[in-house]
N, C-alpha and C positions, 0 to 999 in steps of 0.2 A: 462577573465576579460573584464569588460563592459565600454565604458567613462563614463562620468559625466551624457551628452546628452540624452545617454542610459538608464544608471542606473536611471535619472528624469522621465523615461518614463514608467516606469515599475511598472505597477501596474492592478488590477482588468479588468482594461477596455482592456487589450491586451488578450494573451493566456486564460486565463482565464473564459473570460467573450464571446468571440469568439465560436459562432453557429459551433459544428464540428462534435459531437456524435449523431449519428443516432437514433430517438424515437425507432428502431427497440431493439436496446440495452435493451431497460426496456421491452417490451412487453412481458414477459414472467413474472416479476415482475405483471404488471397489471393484467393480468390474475391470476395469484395469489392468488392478493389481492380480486379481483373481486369475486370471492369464496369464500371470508369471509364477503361480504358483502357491500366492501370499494370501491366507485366510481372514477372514474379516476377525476374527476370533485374535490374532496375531495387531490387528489394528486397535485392537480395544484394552490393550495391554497398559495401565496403568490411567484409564480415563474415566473407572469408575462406571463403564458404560458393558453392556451386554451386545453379544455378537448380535443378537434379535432384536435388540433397539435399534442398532444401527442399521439394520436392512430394512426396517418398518417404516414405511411412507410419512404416516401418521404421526411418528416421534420427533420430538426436539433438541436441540441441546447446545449447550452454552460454547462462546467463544473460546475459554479454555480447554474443556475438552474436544473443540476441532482443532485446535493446538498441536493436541496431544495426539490427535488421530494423526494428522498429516507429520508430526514428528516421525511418528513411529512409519508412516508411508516413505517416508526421506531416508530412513535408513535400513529399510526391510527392501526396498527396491535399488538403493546404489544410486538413483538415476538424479544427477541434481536437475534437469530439465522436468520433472514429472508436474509442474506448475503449469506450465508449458502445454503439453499435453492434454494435463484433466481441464485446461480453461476451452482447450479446442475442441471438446468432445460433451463441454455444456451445453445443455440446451435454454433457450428463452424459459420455457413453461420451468425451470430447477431454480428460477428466481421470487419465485411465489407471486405477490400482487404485484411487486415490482414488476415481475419481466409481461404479464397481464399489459401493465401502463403501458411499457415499452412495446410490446406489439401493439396497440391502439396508440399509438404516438404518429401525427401528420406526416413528420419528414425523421428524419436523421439526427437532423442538432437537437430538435423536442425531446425523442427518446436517448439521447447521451446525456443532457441537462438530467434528465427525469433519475437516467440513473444513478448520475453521480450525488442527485441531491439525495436520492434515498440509499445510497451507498454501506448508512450505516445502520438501516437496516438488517444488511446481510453478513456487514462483518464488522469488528471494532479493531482489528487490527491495522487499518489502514484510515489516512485520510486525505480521498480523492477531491483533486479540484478543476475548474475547467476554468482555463487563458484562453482568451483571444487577442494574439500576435501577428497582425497583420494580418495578412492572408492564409495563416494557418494557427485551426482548432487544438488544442493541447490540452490532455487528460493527463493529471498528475497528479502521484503517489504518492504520497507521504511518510513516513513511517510513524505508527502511533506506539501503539503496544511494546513491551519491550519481550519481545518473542525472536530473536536473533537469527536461532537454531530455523525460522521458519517463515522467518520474512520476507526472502529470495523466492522462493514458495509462493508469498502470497502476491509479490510484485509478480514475479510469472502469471501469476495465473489469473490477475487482473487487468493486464494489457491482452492475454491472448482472447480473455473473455471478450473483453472491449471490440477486438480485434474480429471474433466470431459473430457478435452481435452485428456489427455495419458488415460483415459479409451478407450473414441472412438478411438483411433490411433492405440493404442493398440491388439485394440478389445477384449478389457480385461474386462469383465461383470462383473467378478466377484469378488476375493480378486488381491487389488494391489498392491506393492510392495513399499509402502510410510508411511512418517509419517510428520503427521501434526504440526506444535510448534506455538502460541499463545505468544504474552509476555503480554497479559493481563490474568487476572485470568479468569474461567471459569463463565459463563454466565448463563448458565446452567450447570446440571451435564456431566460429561465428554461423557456418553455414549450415551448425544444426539447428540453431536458432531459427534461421529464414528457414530452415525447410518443415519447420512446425509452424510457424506464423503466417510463412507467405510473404511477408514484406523482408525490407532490411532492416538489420540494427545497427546498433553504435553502444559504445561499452563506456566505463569511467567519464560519464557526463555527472551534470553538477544534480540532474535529480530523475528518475524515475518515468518516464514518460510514454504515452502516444502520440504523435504529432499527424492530424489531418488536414487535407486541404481545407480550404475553408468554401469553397464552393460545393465537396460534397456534402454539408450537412444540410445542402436543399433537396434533397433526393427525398422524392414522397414514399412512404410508407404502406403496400398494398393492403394493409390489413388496419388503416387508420380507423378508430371509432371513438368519437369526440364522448358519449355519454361511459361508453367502458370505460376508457380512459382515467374519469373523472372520478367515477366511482374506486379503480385501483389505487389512484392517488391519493383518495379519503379513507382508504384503509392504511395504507403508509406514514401517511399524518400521524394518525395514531397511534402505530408503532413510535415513529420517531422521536414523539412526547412523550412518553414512555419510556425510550433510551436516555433521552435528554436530562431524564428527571436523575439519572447513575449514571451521568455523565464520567469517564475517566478521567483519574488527574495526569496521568503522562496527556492526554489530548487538553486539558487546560493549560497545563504548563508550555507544550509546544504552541498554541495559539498567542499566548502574554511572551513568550519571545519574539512570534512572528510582529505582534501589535507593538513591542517594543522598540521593536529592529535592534535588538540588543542583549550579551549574553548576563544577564543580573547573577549575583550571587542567591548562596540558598536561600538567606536573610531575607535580601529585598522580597524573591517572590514568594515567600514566604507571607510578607506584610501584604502585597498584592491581591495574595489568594484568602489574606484575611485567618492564614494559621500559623501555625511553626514551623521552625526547623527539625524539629522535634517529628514530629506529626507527619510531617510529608517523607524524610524518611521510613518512618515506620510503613508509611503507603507503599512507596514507591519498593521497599523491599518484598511488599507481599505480590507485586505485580513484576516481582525476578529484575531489578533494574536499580539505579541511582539516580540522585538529580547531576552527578558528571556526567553520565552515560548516557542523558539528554542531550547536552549543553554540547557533547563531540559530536553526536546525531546533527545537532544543527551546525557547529563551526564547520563539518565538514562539508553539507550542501554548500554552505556558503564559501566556503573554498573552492570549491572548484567549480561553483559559479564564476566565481571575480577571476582565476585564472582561466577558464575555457572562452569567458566571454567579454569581457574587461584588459586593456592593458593596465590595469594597476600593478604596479611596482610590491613585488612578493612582501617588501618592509611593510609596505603600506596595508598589506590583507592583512600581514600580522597584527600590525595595530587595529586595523577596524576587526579583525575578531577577535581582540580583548588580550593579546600577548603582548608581556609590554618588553620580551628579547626576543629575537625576529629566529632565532636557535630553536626557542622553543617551540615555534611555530614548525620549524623543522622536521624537526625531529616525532611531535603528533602528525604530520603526513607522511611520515616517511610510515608508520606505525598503521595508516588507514592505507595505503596504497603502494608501500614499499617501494617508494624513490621521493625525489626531495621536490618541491614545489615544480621547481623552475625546471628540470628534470622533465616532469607532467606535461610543463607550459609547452617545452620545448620539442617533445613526442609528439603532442596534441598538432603542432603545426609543421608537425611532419619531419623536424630537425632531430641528431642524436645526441647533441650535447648531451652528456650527464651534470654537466654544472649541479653544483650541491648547492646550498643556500648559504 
């Protein structure tokens, strides 16, 4: 929880907007694109950024302007897979001290923890977390930022990264032992996906995911070194304290729903986060977004959570996500997914009813 002081303070021009990600991050992206034709010159198009800052190793630059780059890469290439792609063509050494740790990391599970914990070191548009369900490891994507145009973008390209990283650790060239989940529908047909990943996917699930055995995160690491390691991790810290200090408010606001388990009005988390209504608008619009366009962000994970994995009764979702006519809950899926709950439910297990709600 943040003061007044605080929470007045928080907006675009902090974390954000903060020179931090290395132009090495996209070089591989640029090359890319370069092969199709597309100039870096062409990329830097309304980002405030020079075509020579952006190929310069040595250069930084804020979340919002890699926004803006991979915007304009999304629509100068056609290609909505290119997430996809530029995460298969990373390399460890394009993650800075991170990807340092993660090669000196023991086994598998060390360097996937390592990276998810310093995750937000390399980007703030998402927020990854890691489940263990049983027998199988799960990295998961969150949506933080309210980047829309670009956030299929960074889900791509953070599963494939995920994805390239336990290849090389692995030293596994060849079939890996994973599967891909998508909660948007597919973009292409499913088998373009697999043939940039390598594993399988799955589309319209309830959130974003990698799913690993859980016996491969014993796999040792050939390039383990306990003192590197330690030493990459102690420069990440620092980062991360540094982030933490312009923290975002769409990532405070999504955490006081998840610790809620509940969709409050603006009012309540308003009092929560200890400002206004007032105030948190005015934020929330300089970071392109609303506190609605939150609160459908989360009803909708949790939608189709409760129906892909719960038989809860569609009345009953509608009430536990805050609709008090089971209509209107309708008619907002039909708007995120274009068909009606039970419709989804009944796809999902393979039946064609179209039953409407």
């Amino acid at each position: 929880m943040v003061n007044s002081s605080t929470a007045d303070s928080i907006h675009t021009t902090s974390a954000a907007s903060r020179a931090f990600i290395g132009t090495e991050y996209l070089s591989q992206l640029i090359d890319l694109l370069q092969q199709q034709g597309i100039s870096t010159a062409q990329l830097t198009q309304g980002t405030g950024l020079t075509a020579r800052t952006l190929t310069s190793p040595q250069e930084f630059i804020s979340p919002l302007q890699y926004h803006k780059v991979v915007e304009n890469a999304l629509i100068l290439s056609g290609d909505p897979l290119l997430g996809l792609e530029h995460g298969r063509r990373m390399n460890i050494s394009s993650h800075g001290f991170l990807g340092f740790a993660i090669l000196a990391s023991d086994n598998l599970g060390q360097a996937l923890s390592l990276a998810i914990r310093y995750a937000r070191t390399r980007t703030l548009l998402a927020d990854i977390r890691f489940i263990n369900d049983k027998d199988t490891a799960i990295i998961q994507i969150n949506r933080l930022a309210a980047m829309p145009s670009t956030f299929s973008f960074v889900v791509q390209n953070i599963i494939s990264t995920f994805v390239t990283i336990a290849r090389f650790l692995t030293q596994n060239s060849e079939e890996l032992a994973a599967v891909a989940k998508f909660s948007e529908g597919p973009l292409r047909p499913a088998s373009c996906y697999e043939g940039i990943l390598g594993i399988p996917v799955m589309f319209n699930q309830p959130h974003n995911q990698l799913c690993i055995p859980s016996w491969l995160l014993e796999t040792p690491v050939s390039t383990a070194n306990t003192t590197a390691r330690r030493m990459a991790e102690a420069e990440c810290e620092k980062l991360l304290a540094e982030l933490d200090r312009g923290q975002d408010l769409v990532t405070q606001i999504r955490r006081n729903i998840d610790r809620l388990n509940a969709f409050p009005t603006l009012a309540v988390m308003a009092k929560t986060l200890n400002s206004s209504p007032r105030t948190i608008n005015r934020q929330l619009a300089q970071l392109n977004t609303t506190y609605q366009n939150i609160i459908d962000e989360a009803r909708r994970e949790q939608a189709l959570h409760l129906l892909l994995e719960t038989g809860t009764a569609v009345e009953e979702i509608a009430h536990l996500l805050g609709y008090n006519d089971p209509s209107n809950f309708g008619r907002a899926f039909r708007r995120w997914l274009g068909m009606s709950p039970r419709a989804f439910r009944k796809q999902a297990q393979g039946q064609t009813d179209d039953e409407a709600i």
